[in-house]
C-alpha positions in Angstrom: 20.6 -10.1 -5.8 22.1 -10.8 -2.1 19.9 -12.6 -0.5 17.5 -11.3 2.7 18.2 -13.4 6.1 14.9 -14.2 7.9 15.3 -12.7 11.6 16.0 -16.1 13.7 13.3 -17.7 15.2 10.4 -16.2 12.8 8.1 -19.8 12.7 7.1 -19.0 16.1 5.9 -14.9 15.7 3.2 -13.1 14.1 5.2 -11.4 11.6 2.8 -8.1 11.4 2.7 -7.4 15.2 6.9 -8.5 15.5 7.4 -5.6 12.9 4.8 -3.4 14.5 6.5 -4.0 18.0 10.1 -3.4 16.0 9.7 -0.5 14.0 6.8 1.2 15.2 9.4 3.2 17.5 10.3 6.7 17.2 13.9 6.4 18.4 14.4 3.4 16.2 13.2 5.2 13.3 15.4 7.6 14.2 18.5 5.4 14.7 17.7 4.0 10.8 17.2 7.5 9.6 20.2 8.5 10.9 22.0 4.8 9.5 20.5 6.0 5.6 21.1 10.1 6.3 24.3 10.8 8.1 25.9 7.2 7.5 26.0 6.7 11.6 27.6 3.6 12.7 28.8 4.3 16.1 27.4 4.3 19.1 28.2 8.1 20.1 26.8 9.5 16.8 23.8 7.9 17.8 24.1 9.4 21.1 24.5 12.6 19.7 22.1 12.9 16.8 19.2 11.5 19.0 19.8 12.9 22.1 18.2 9.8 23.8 19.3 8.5 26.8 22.3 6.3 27.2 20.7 3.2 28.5 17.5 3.5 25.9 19.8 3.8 23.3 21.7 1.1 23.9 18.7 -1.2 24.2 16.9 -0.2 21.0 20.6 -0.7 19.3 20.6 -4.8 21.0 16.9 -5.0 20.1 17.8 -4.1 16.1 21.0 -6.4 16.2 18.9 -9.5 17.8 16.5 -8.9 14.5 18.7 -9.0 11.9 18.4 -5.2 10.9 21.9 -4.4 12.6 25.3 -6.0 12.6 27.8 -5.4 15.4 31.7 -5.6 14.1 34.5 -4.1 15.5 36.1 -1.0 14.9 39.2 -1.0 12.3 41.8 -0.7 14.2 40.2 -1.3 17.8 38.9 -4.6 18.5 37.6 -3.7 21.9 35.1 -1.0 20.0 32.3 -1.9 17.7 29.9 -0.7 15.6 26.6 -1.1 13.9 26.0 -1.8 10.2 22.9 -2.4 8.5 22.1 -5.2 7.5 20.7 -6.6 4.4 17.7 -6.6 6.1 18.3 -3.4 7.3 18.9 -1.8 4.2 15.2 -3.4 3.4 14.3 -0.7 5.9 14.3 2.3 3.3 11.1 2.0 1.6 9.8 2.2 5.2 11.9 5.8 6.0 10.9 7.3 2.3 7.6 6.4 3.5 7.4 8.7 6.7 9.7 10.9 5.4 7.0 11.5 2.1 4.4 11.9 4.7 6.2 13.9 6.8 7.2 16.4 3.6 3.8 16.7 2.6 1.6 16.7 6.0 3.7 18.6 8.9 4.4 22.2 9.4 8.1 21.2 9.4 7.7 19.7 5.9 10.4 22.5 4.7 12.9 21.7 7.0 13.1 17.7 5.5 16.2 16.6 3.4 15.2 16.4 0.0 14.9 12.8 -2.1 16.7 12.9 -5.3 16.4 10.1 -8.1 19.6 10.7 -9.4 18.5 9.2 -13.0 15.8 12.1 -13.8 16.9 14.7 -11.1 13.5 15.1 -9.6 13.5 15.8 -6.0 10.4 15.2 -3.5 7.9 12.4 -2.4 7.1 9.2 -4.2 4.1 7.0 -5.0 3.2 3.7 -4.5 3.0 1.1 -7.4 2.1 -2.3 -7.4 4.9 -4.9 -8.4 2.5 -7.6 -9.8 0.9 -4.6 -12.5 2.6 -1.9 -12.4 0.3 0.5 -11.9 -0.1 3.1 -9.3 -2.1 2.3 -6.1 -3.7 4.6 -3.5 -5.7 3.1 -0.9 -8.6 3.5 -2.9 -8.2 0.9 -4.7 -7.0 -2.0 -2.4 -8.7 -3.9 0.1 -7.7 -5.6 3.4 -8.1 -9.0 4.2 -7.9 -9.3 8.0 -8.0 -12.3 10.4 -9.4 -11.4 14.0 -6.3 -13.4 15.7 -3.9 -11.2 13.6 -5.4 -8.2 14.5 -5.1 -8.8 18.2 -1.6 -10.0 17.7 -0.8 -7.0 16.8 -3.0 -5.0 19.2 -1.6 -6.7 22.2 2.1 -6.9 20.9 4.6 -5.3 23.9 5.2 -2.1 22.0 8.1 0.3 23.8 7.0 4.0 23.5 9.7 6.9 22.8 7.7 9.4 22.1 9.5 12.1 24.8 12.6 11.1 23.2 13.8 14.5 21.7 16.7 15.3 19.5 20.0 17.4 21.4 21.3 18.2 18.0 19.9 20.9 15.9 20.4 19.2 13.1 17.6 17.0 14.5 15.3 18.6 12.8 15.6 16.8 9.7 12.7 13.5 9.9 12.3 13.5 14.1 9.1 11.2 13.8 7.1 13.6 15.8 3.7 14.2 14.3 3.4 10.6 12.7 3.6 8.9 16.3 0.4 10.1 17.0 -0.6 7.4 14.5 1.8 4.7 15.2 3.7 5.5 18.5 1.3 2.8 20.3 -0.1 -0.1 19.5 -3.5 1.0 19.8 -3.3 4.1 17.7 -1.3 2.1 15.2 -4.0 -0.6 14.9 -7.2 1.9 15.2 -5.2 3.7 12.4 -4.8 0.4 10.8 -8.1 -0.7 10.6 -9.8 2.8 9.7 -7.6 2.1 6.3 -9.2 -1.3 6.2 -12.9 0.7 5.9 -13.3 0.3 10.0 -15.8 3.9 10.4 -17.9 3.0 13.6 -16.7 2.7 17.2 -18.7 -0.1 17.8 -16.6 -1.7 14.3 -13.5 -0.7 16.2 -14.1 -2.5 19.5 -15.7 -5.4 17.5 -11.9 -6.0 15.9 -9.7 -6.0 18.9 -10.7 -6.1 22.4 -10.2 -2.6 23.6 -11.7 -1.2 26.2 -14.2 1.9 25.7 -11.9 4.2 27.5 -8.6 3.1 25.4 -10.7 3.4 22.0 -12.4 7.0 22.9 -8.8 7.9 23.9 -6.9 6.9 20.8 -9.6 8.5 18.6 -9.7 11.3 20.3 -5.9 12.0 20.3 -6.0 10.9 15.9 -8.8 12.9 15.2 -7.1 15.9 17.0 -3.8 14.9 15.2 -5.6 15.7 11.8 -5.7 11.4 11.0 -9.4 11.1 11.5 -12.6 13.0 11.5 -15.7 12.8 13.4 -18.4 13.8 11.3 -21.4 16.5 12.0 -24.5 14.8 14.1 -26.6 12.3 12.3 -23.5 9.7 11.3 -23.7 8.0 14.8 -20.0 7.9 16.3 -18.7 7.1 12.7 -14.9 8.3 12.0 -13.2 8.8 8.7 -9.8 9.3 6.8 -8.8 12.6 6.5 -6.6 12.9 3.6 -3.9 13.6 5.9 -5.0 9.9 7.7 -5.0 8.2 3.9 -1.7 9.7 3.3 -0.5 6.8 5.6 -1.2 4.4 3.6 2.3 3.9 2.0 3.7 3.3 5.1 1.5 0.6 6.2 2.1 -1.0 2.8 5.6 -1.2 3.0 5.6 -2.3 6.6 3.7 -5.8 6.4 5.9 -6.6 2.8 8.8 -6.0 5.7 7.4 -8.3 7.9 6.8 -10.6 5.1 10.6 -10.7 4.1 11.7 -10.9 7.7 9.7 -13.4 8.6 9.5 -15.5 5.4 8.6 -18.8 7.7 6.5 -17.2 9.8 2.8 -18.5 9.9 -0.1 -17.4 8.4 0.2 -13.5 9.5 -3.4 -12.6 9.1 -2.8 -9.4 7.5 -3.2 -8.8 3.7 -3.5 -5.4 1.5 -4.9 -6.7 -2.2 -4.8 -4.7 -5.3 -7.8 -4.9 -6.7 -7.0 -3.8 -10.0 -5.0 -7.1 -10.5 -6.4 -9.2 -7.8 -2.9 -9.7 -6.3 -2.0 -9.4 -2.8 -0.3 -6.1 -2.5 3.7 -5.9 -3.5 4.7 -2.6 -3.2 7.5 -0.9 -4.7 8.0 3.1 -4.9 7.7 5.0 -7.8 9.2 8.2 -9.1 6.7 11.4 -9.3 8.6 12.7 -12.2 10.0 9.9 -14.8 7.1 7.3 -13.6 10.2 4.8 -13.2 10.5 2.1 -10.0 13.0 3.1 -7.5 16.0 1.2 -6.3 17.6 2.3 -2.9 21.0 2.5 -4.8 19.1 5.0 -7.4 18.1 7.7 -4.7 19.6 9.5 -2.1 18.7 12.6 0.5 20.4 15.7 0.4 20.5 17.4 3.9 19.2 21.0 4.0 22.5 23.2 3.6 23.5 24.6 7.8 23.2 28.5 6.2 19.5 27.2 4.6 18.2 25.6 7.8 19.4 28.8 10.0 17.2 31.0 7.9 14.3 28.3 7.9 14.7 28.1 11.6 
């Protein structure tokens, strides 16, 4: 197995709220979507796929190289051109994108238009599950628990996240995983952390401002916005100002999974991070691995692949 470079410099970061800050971006996610999809290594194809602007572009490209997840080469056969290949800490990312990409599927309007997932050893095509490395057994968030320091949470709550959300795709074939709906949850780092912490069991505004020093503005704000993004629910009169899960909201679970074992293999001599999902089942802290809906085996990246909506399919679709 080649072995996964820690990102330079990972004593002195919290690993959850580097990742957060990192990949909780929607042009990022879609400048790895497009790395996995459409095999972009070039700045241009970028350019084009993503329709972002030139300077943004460029900096989220820098921000991925400085990490680790991207290497710069040059071009064969023109020195004074480069372009971007993942990593093997890139390639790491994938777990993340089938992630959002299940959600996505499952949860949005647009789920149709997504590429479809094929595990090329059974042929089944569609969303995943979660399973836990330790036991092998399936896991839900039901049946994990979060153990949760105070200084990691704020870490992560006060980490300098960039914001892309207005970011929209030129291309039609954009279409295909644009990260729009799921940045309601993650797009800033107080939704992501009030999303985060309503998976932990956090129901009660007063729980939420308790865990990271928000101000009552910013939390009524950021619930407002997930409960009217279908991630939480306020509950009739009688509850207090208690907010829950919708399914839709638990559905994100996978993706929070998958993003601190990221951290955790970036950032292998990082400090304590604070931030743990255990399997209670097992007792184990949580390693996460994806498993196939229809054979029940563990996926490898090599062992799956998406298959892009056919042009003459999307046309009619759109």
């Amino acid at each position: 197995m080649t072995e996964v470079v820690s990102v330079p410099g990972s004593e002195s970061v919290n690993p959850v709220a580097a990742t957060f800050d990192l990949l909780g971006d929607r042009l990022t996610l879609m400048i790895l979507r497009n790395a996995f999809l459409h095999r972009s290594r070039r700045y241009n194809q970028w350019l084009e796929r993503t329709g972002a602007p030139p300077a943004m572009l460029a900096a989220r490209l820098n921000s991925l190289v400085d990490a680790g997840v991207l290497i710069k080469v040059p071009q064969p056969q023109s020195a004074d051109r480069h372009e971007y290949r993942l990593t093997e800490l890139g390639l790491a990312t994938w777990e993340i994108l089938v992630c959002l990409w299940g959600w996505q599927r499952e949860w949005t309007a647009e789920g149709a238009l997504q590429p479809d997932l094929l595990h090329e050893a059974c042929g089944h095509r569609g969303p995943t599950v979660v399973m836990c490395r330790g036991c092998g057994r399936t896991v839900t968030a039901h049946e994990t628990e979060v153990e949760m320091h105070a200084e990691a949470v704020w870490s992560v709550a006060s980490s300098g996240r960039r914001r892309s959300s207005k970011v929209l795709d030129a291309s039609p074939r954009g279409v295909e995983m644009q990260f729009v709906e799921v940045m309601a949850a993650i797009g800033d780092r107080w939704s992501a952390v009030v999303t985060g912490l309503a998976l932990a069991g956090t129901r009660r505004f007063s729980d939420f401002r308790a865990a990271v020093d928000i101000s009552p503005t910013t939390l009524t704000d950021r619930l407002t916005r997930l409960c009217a993004a279908g991630i939480l629910v306020r509950p009739e009169a009688g509850v207090g100002r208690e907010y829950r899960l919708t399914p839709r909201g638990r559905a994100l679970f996978p993706f929070y999974a998958f993003l601190l074992s990221w951290a955790a293999t970036a950032y292998p001599d990082a400090s304590e991070p604070g931030l743990r999902i255990r399997h209670r089942e097992c007792g184990a802290v949580l390693v996460p691995a994806l498993r196939c809906r229809g054979c029940d085996a563990r996926l490898e990246r090599t062992a799956v692949h998406f298959e892009p909506i056919p042009r003459t399919l999307l046309d009619r679709l759109t």
